[in-house]
VEXLUM-835735 format. One line per field, with one value per atom (N, C-alpha, C, O, CB): residue number from 1; residue in one letter; atom name; x, y, z. Coordinates in steps of 0.2 Angstrom, whole numbers, plus 2048, in hexadecimal, padded with zeros to 3 digits. Glycine has a CB too. Example, Ala and Ser with C-alpha at 12.3 -4.5 7.8 and 13.67 -1.06 7.14 Angstrom:
<sites>
resi c(1 1 1 1 1 2 2 2 2 2)
resn c(A A A A A S S S S S)
name c(N CA C O CB N CA C O CB)
X c(842 83E 842 847 839 840 844 840 843 846)
Y c(7E4 7EA 7F0 7EF 7EA 7F5 7FB 800 806 7FD)
Z c(827 827 827 82A 82D 823 824 827 828 81D)
</sites>
This chain:
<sites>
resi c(1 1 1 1 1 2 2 2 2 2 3 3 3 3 3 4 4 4 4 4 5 5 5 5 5 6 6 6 6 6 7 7 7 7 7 8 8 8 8 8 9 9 9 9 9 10 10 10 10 10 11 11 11 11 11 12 12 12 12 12 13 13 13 13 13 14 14 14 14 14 15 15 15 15 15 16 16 16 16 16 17 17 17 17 17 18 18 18 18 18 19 19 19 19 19 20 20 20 20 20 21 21 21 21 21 22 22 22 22 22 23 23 23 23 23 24 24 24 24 24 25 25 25 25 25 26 26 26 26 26 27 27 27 27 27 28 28 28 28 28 29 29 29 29 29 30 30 30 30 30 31 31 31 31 31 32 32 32 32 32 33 33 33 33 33 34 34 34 34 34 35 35 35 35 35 36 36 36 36 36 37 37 37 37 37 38 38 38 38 38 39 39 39 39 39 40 40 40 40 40 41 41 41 41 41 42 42 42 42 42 43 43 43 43 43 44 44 44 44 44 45 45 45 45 45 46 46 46 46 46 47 47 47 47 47 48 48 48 48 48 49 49 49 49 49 50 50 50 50 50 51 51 51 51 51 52 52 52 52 52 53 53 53 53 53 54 54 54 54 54 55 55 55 55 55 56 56 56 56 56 57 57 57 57 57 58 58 58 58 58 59 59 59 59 59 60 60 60 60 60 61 61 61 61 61 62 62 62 62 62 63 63 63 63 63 64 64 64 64 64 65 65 65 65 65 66 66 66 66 66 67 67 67 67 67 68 68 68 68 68 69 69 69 69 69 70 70 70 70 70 71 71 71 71 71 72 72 72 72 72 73 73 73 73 73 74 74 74 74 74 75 75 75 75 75 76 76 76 76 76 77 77 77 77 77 78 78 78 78 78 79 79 79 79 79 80 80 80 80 80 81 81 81 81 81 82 82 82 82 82 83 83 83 83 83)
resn c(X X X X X X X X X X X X X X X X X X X X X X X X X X X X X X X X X X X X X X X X X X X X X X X X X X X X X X X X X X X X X X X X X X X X X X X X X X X X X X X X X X X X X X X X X X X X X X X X X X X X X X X X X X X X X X X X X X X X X X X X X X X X X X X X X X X X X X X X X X X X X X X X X X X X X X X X X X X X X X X X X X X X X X X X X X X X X X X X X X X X X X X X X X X X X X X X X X X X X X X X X X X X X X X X X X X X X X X X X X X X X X X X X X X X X X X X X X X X X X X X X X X X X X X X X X X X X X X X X X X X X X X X X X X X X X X X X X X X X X X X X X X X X X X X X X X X X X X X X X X X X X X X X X X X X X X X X X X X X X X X X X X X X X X X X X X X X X X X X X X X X X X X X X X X X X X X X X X X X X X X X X X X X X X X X X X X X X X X X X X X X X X X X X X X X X X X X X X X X X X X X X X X X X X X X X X X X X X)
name c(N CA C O CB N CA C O CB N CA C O CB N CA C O CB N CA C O CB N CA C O CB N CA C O CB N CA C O CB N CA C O CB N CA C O CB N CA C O CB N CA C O CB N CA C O CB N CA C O CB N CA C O CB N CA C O CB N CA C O CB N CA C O CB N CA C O CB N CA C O CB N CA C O CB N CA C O CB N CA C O CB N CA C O CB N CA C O CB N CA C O CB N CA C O CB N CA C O CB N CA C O CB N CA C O CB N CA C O CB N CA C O CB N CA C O CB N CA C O CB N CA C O CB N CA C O CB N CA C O CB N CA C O CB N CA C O CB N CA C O CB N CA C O CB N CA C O CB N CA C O CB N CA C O CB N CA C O CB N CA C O CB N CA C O CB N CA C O CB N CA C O CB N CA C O CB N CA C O CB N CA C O CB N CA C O CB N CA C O CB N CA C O CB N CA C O CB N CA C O CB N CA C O CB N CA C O CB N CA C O CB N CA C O CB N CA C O CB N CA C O CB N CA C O CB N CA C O CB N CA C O CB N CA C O CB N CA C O CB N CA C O CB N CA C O CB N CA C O CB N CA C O CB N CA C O CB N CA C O CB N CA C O CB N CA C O CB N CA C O CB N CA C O CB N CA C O CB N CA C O CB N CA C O CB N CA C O CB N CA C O CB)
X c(3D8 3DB 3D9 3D3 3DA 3DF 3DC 3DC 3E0 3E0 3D7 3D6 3D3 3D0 3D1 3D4 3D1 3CA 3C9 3D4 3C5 3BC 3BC 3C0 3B4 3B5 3B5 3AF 3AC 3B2 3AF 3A8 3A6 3A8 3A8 3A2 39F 39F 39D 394 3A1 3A1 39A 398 3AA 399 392 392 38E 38E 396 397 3A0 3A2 390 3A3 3A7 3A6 3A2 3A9 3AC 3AD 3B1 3B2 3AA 3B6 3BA 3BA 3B4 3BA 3BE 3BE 3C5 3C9 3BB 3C6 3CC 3D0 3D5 3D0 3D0 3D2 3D5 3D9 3D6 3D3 3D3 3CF 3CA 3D2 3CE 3C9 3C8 3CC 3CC 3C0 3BD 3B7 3B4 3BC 3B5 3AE 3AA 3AC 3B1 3A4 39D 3A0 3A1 391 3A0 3A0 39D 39D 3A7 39A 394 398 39C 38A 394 39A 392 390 3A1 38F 38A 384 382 38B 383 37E 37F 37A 379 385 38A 38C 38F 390 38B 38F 395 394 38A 399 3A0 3A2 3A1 3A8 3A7 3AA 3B2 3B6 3A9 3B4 3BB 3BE 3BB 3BB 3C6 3CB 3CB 3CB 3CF 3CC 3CD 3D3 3D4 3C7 3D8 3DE 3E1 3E2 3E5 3E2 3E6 3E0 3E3 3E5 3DB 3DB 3D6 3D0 3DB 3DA 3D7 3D2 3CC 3DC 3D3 3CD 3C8 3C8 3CE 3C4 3BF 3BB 3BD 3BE 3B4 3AC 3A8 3A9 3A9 3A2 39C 39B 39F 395 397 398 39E 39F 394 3A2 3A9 3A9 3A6 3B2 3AD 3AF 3B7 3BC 3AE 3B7 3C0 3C0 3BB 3C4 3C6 3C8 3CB 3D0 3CD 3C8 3C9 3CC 3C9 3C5 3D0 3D5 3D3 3D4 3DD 3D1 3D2 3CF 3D0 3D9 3CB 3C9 3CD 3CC 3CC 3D1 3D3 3D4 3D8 3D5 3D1 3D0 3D6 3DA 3CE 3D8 3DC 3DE 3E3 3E0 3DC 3D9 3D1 3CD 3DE 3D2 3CB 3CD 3D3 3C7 3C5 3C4 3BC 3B8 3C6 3BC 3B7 3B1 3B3 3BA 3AA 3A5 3A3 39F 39F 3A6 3A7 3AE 3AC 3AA 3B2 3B8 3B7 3BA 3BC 3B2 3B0 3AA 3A9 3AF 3A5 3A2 3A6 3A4 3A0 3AA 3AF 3B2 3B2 3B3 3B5 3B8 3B2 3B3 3BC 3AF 3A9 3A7 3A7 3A4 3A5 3A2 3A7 3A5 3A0 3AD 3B1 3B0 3AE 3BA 3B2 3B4 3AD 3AF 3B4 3A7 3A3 3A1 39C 39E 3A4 3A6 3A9 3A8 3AA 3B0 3B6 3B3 3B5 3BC 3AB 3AA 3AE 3AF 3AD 3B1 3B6 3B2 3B5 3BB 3AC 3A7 3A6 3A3 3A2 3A6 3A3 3A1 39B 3AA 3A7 3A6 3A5 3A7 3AA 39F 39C 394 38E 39E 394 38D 38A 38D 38F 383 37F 37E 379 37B 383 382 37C 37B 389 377 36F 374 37A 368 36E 371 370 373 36E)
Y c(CB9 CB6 CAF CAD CB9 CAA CA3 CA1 CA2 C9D C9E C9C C96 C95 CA0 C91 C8D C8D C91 C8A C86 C89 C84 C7F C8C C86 C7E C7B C7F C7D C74 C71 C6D C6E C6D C69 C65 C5D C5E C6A C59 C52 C4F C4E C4D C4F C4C C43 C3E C52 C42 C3B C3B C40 C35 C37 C32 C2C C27 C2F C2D C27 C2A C30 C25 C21 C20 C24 C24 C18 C26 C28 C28 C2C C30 C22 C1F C1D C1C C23 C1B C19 C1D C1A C16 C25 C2B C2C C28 C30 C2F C2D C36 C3B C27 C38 C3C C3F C3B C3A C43 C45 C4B C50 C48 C49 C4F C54 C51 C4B C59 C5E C64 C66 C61 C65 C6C C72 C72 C6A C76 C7D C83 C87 C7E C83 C87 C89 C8E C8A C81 C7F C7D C7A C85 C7E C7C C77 C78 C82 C71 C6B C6B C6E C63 C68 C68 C5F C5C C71 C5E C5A C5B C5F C57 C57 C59 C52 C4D C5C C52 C4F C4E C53 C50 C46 C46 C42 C40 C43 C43 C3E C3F C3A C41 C44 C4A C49 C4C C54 C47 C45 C3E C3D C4C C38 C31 C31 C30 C2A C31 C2F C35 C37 C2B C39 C3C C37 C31 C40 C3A C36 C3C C42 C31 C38 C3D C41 C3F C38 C46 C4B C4D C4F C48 C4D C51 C57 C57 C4D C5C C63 C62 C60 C66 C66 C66 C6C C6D C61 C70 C76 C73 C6F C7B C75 C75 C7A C7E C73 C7A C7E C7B C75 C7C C7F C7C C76 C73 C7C C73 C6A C67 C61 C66 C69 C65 C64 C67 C64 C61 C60 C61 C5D C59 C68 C65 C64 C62 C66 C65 C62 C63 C67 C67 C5C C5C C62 C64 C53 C65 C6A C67 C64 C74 C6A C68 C6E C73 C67 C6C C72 C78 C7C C6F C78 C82 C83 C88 C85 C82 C84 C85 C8A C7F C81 C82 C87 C8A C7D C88 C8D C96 C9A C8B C96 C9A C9F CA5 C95 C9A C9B C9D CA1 C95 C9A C9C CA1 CA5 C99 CA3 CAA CAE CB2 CAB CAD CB3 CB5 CBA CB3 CAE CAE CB3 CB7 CA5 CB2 CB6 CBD CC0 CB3 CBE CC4 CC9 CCF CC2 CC4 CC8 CC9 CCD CC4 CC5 CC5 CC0 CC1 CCC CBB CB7 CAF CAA CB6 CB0 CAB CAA CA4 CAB CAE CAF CA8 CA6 CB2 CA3 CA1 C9A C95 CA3 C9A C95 C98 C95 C94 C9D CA1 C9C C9B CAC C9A C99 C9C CA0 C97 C9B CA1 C9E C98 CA1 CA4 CA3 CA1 CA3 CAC C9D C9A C9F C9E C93)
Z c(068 06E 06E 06E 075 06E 070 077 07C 06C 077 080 080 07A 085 087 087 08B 090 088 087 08A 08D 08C 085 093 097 092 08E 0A1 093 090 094 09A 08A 093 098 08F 089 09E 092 08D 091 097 08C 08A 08A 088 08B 084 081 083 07F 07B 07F 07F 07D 078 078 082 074 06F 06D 06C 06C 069 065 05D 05A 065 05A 051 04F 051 04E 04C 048 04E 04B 043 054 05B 060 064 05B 05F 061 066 065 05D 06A 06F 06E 06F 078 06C 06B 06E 072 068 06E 074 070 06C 07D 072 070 078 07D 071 077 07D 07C 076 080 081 080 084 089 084 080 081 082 07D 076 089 088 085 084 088 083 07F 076 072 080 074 06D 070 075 069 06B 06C 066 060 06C 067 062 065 06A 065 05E 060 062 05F 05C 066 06A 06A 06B 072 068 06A 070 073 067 074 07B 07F 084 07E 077 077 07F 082 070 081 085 08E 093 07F 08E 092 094 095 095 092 090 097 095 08F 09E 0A1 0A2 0A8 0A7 09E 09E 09E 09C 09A 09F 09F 09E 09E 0A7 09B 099 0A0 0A5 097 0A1 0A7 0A9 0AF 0AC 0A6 0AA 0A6 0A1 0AA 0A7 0A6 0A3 0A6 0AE 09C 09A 098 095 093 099 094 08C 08C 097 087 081 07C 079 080 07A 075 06E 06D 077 069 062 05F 059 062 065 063 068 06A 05B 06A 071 079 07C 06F 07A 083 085 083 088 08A 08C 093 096 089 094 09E 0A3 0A3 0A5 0A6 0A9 0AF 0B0 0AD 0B1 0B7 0B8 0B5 0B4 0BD 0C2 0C1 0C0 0CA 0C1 0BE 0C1 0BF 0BE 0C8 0C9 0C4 0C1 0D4 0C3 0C2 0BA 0B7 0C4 0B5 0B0 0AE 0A9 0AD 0B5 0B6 0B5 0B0 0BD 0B9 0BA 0B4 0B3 0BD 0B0 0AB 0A3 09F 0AB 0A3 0A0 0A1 09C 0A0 0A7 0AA 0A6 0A3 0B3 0A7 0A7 09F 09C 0AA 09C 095 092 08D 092 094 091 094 092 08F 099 09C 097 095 0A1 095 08F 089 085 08E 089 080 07A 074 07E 07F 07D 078 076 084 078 078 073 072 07C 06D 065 062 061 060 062 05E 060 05D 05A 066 069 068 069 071 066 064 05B 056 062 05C 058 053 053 05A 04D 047 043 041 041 041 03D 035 034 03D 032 02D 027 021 02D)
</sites>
């Protein structure tokens, strides 16, 4: 199943004039596309699909959705695989 996860962006910046972000995803940072929602800032909250943001929400609301998400077991592949 694809779903979207909250993160929390940790910072912002440009790559190739794309406007990009570090977002932490319950302790896993990834990088994400932030084309889709241009005014984020560091400390905001986005659901993310696939690499990309696609709307800010506010941090109960990403609370929320997380909780459930690893409720369902839907969390896999934010887990720290041993090398």
């Amino acid at each position: 199943m694809c779903l979207a996860i909250p993160g929390k962006v940790v910072e912002t910046y440009r790559e190739h004039d794309v406007l990009m972000g570090k977002v932490q995803f319950g302790g896993v940072s990834k990088r994400v596309c932030l084309e889709h929602v241009p005014d984020v800032r560091a400390d905001d909250y986005v659901l993310v699909h696939v690499g990309f943001a696609l709307s800010r929400i506010d941090e109960a609301e990403a609370r929320r959705v997380f909780e459930f998400l690893d409720h369902m077991d839907q969390l896999d592949e934010l887990k720290e695989r041993a090398p």
